[in-house]
N, CA, C and O atoms as CSV, one atom per row, in Angstrom:
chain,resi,resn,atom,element,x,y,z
A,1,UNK,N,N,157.470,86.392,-68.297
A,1,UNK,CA,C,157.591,87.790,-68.651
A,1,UNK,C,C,157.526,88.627,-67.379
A,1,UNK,O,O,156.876,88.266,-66.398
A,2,UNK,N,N,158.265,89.821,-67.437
A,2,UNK,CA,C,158.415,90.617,-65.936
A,2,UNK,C,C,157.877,92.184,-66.883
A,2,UNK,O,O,158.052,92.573,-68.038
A,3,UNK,N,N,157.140,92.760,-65.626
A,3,UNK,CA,C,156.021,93.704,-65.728
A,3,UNK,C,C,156.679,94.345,-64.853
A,3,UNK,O,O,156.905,93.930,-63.717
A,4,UNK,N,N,157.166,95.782,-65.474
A,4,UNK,CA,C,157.119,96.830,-64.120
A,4,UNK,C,C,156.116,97.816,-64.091
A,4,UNK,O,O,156.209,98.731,-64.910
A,5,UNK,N,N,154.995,97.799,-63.151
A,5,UNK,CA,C,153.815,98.092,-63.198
A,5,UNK,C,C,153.848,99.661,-63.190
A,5,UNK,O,O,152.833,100.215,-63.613
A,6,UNK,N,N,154.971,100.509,-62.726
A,6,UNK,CA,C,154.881,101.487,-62.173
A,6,UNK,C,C,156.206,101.997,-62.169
A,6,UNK,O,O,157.054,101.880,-61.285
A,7,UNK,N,N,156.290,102.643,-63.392
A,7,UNK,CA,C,157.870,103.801,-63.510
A,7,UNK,C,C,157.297,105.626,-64.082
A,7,UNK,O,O,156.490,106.123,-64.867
A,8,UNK,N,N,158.198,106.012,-63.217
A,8,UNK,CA,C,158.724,107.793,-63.916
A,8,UNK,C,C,159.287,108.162,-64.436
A,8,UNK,O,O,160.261,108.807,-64.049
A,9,UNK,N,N,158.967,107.945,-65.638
A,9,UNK,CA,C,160.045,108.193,-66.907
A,9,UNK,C,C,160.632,109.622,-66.320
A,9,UNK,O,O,159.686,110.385,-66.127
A,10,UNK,N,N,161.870,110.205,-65.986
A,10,UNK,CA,C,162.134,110.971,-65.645
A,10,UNK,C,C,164.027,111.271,-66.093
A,10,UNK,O,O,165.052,110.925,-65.506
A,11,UNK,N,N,163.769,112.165,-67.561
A,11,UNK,CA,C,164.877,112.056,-68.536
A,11,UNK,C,C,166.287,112.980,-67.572
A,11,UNK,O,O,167.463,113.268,-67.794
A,12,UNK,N,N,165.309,113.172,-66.472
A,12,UNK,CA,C,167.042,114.264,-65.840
A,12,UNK,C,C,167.688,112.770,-64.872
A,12,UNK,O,O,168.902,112.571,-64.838
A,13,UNK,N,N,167.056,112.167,-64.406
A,13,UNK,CA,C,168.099,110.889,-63.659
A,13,UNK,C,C,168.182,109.492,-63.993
A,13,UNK,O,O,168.746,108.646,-63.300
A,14,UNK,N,N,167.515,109.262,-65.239
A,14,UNK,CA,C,168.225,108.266,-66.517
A,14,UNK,C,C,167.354,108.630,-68.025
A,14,UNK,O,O,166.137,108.711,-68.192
A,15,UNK,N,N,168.269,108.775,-68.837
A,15,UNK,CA,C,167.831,108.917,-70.108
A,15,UNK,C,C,167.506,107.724,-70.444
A,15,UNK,O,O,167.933,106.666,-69.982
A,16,UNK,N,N,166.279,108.007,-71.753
A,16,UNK,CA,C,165.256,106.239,-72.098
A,16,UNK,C,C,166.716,105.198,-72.480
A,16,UNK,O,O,166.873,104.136,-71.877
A,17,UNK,N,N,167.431,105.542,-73.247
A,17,UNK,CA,C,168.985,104.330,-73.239
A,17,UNK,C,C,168.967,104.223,-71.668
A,17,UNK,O,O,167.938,103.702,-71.236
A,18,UNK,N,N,169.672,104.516,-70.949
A,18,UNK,CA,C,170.035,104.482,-69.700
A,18,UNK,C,C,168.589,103.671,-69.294
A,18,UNK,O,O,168.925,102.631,-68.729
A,19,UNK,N,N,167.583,103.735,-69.349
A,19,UNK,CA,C,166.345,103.720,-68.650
A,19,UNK,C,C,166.553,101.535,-69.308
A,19,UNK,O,O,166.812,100.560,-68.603
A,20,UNK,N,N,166.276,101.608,-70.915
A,20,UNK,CA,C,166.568,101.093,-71.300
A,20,UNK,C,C,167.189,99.633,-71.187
A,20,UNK,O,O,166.651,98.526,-71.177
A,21,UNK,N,N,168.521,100.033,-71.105
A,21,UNK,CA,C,169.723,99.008,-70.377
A,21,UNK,C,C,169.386,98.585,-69.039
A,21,UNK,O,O,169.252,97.381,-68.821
A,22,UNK,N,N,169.230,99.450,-68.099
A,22,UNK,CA,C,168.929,99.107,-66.683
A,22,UNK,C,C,167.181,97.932,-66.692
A,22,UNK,O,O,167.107,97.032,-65.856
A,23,UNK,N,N,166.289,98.102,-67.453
A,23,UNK,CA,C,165.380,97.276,-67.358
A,23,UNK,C,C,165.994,95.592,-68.150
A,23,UNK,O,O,165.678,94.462,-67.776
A,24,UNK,N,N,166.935,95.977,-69.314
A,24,UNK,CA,C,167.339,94.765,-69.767
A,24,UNK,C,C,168.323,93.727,-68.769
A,24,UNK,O,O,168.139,92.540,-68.500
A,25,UNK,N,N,169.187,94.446,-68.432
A,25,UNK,CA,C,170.333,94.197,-66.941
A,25,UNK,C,C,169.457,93.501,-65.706
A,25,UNK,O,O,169.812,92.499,-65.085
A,26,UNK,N,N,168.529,94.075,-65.543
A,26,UNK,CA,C,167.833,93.443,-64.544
A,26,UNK,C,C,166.067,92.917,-64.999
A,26,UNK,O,O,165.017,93.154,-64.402
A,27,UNK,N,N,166.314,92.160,-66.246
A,27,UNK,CA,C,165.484,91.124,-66.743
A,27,UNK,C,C,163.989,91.761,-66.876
A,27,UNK,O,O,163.032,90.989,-66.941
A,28,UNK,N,N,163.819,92.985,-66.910
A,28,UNK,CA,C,162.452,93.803,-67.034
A,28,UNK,C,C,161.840,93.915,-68.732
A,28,UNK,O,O,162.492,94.702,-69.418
A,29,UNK,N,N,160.643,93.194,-69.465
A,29,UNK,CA,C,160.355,93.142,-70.496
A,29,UNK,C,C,159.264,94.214,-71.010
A,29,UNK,O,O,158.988,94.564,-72.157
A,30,UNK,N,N,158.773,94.588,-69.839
A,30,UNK,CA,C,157.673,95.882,-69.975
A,30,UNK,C,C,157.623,96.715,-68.974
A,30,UNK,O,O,158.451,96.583,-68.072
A,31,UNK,N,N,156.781,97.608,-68.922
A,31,UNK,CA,C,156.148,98.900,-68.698
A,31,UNK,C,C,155.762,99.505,-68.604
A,31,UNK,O,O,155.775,100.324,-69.523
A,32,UNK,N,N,154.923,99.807,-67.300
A,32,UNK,CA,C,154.024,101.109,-67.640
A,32,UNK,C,C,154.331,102.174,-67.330
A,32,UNK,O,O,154.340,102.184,-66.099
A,33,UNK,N,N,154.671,103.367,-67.810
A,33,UNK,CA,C,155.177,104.418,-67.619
A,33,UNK,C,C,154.072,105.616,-66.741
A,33,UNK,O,O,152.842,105.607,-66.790
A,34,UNK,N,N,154.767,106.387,-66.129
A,34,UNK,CA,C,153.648,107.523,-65.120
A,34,UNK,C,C,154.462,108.521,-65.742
A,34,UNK,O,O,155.439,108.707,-66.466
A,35,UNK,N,N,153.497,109.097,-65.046
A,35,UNK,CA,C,154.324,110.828,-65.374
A,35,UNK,C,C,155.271,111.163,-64.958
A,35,UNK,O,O,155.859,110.350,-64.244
A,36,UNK,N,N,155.880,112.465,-65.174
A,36,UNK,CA,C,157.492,112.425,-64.320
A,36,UNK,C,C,156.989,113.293,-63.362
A,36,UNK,O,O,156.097,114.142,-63.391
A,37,UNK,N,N,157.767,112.889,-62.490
A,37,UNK,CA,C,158.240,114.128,-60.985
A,37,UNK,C,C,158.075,115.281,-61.321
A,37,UNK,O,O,157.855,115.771,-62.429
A,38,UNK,N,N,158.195,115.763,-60.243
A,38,UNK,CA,C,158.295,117.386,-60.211
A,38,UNK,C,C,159.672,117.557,-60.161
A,38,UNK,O,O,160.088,118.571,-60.722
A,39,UNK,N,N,160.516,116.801,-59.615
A,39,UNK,CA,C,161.655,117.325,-59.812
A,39,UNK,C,C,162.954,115.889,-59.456
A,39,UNK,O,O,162.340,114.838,-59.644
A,40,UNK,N,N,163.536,115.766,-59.290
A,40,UNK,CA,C,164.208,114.453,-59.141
A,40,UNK,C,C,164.465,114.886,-57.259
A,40,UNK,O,O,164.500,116.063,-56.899
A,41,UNK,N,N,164.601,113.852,-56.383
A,41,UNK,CA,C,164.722,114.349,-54.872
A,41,UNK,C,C,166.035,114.367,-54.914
A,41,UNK,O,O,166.700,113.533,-55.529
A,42,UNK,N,N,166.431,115.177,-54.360
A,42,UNK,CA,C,167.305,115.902,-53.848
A,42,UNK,C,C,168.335,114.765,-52.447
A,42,UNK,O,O,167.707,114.242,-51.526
A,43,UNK,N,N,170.002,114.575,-52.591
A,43,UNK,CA,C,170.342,114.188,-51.797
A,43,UNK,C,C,170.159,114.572,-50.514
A,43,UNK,O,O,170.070,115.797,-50.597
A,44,UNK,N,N,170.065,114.310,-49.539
A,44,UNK,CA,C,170.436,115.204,-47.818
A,44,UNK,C,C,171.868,115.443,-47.725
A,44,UNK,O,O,172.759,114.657,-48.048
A,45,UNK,N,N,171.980,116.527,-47.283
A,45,UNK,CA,C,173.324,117.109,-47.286
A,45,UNK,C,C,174.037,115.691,-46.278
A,45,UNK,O,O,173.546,114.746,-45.661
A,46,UNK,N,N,175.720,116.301,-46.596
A,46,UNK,CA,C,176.340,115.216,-45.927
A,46,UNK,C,C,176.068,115.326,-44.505
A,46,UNK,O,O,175.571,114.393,-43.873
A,47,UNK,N,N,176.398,116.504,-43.955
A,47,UNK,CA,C,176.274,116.670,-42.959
A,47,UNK,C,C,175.419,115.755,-41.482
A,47,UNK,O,O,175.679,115.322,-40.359
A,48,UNK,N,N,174.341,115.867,-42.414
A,48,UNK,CA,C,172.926,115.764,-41.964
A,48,UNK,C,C,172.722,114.005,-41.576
A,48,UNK,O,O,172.304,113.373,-40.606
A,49,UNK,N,N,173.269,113.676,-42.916
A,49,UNK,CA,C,173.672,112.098,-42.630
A,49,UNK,C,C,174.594,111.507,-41.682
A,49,UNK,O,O,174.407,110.466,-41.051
A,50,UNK,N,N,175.767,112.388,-41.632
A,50,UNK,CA,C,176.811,112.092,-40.527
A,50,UNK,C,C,176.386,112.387,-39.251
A,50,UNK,O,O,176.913,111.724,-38.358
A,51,UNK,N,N,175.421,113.358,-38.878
A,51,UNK,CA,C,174.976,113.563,-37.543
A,51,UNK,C,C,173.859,112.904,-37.117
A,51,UNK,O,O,173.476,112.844,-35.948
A,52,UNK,N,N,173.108,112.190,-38.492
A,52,UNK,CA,C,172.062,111.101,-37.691
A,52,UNK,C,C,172.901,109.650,-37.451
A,52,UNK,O,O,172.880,109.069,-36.366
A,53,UNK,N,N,173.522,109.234,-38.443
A,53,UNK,CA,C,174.703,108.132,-38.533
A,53,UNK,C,C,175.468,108.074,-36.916
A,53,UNK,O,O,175.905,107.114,-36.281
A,54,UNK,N,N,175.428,109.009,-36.709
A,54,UNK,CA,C,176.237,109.154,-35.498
A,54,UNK,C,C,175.305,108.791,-34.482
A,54,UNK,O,O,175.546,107.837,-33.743
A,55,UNK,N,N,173.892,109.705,-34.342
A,55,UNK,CA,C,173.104,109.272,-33.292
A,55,UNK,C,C,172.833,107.926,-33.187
A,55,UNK,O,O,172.875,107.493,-32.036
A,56,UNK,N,N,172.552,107.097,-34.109
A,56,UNK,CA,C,172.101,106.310,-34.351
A,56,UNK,C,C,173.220,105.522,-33.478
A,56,UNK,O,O,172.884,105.052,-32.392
A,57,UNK,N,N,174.433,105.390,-33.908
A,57,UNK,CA,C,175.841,104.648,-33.535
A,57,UNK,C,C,175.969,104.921,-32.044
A,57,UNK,O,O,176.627,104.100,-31.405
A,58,UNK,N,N,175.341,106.137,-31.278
A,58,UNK,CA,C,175.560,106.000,-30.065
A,58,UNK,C,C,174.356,105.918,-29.187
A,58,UNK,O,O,173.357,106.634,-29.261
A,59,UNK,N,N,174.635,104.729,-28.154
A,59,UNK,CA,C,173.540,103.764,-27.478
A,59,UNK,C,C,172.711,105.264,-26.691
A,59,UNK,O,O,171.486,105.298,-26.581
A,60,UNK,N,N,173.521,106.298,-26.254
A,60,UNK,CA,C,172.729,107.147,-25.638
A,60,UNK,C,C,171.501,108.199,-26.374
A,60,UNK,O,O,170.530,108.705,-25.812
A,61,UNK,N,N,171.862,108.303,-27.600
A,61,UNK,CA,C,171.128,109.224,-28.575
A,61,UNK,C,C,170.729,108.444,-29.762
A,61,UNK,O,O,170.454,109.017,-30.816
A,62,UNK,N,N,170.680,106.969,-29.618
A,62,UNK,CA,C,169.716,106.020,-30.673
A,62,UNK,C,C,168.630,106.355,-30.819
A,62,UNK,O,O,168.126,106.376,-31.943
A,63,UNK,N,N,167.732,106.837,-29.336
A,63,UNK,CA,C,166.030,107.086,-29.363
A,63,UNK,C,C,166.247,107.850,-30.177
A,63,UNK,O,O,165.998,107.499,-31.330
A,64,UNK,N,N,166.721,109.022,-29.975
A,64,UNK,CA,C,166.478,110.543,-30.845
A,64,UNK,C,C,166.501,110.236,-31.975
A,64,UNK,O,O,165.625,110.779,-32.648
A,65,UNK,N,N,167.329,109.396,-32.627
A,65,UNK,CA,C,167.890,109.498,-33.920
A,65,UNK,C,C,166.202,108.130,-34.545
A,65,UNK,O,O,165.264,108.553,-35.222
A,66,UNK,N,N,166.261,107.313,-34.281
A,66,UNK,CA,C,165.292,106.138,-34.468
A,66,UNK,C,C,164.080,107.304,-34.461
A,66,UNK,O,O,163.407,107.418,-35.486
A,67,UNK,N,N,163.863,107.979,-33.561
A,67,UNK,CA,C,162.147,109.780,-33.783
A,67,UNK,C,C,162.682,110.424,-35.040
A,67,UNK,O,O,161.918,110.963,-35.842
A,68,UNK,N,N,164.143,110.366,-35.238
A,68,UNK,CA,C,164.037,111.701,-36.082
A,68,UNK,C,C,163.810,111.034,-37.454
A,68,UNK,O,O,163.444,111.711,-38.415
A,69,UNK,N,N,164.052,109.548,-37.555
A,69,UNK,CA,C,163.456,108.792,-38.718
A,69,UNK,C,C,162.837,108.026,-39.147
A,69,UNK,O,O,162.985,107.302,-40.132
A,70,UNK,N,N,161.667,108.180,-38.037
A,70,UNK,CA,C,160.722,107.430,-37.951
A,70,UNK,C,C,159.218,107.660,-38.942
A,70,UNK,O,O,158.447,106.770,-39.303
A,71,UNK,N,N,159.132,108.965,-39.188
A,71,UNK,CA,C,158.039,109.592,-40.192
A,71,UNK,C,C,159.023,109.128,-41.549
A,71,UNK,O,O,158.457,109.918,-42.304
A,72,UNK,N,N,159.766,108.651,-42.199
A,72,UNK,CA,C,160.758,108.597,-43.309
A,72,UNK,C,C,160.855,106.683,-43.893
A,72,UNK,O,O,161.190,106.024,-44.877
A,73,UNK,N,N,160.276,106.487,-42.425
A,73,UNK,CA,C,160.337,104.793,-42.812
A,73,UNK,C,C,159.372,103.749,-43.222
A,73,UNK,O,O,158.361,104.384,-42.924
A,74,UNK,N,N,159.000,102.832,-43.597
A,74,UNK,CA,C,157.992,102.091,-43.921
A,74,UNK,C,C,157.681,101.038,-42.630
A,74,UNK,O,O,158.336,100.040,-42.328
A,75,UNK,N,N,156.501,101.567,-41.982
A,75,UNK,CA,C,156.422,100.890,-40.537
A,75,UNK,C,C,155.808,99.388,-40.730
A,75,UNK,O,O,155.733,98.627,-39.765
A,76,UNK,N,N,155.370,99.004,-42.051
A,76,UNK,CA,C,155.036,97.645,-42.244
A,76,UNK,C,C,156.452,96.753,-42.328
A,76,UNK,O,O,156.256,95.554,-42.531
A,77,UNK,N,N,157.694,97.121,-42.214
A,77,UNK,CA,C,158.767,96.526,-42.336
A,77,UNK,C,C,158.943,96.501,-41.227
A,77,UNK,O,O,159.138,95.287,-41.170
A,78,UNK,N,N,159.081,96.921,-39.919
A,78,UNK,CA,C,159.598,96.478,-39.071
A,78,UNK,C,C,158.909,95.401,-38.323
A,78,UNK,O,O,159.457,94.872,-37.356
């Protein structure tokens, strides 16, 4: 049996069907549900992505870009 210990039921970015299907699709039999968000997060503009994408892609402005997403990352992964 598979336990998902920790969901946000959160009806604006999948309704309980939607919520539903996606736990059956990927073999999930339970649930414990939390409260919902405050609000669903918000994409980053395109922009914003294309100009770190970019730093990142060039060897001279990698540092900058690796600082500017470094508070955003999970430092037990690297």
């Amino acid at each position: 049996m598979v336990i998902d210990s920790h969901y946000h039921l959160e009806e604006r970015v999948f309704t309980v069907d939607e919520f539903l299907k996606e736990m059956d699709k990927s073999g999930v039999d339970k649930t414990a549900l939390m409260g919902s968000m405050v609000a669903p997060i918000d994409e980053a503009p395109k922009f914003l992505i294309a100009a770190l994408q970019f730093m990142l892609e060039t060897r001279a402005l990698r540092g900058l870009g690796k600082a500017l997403i470094s508070n955003f990352t999970d430092k037990s992964r690297n």
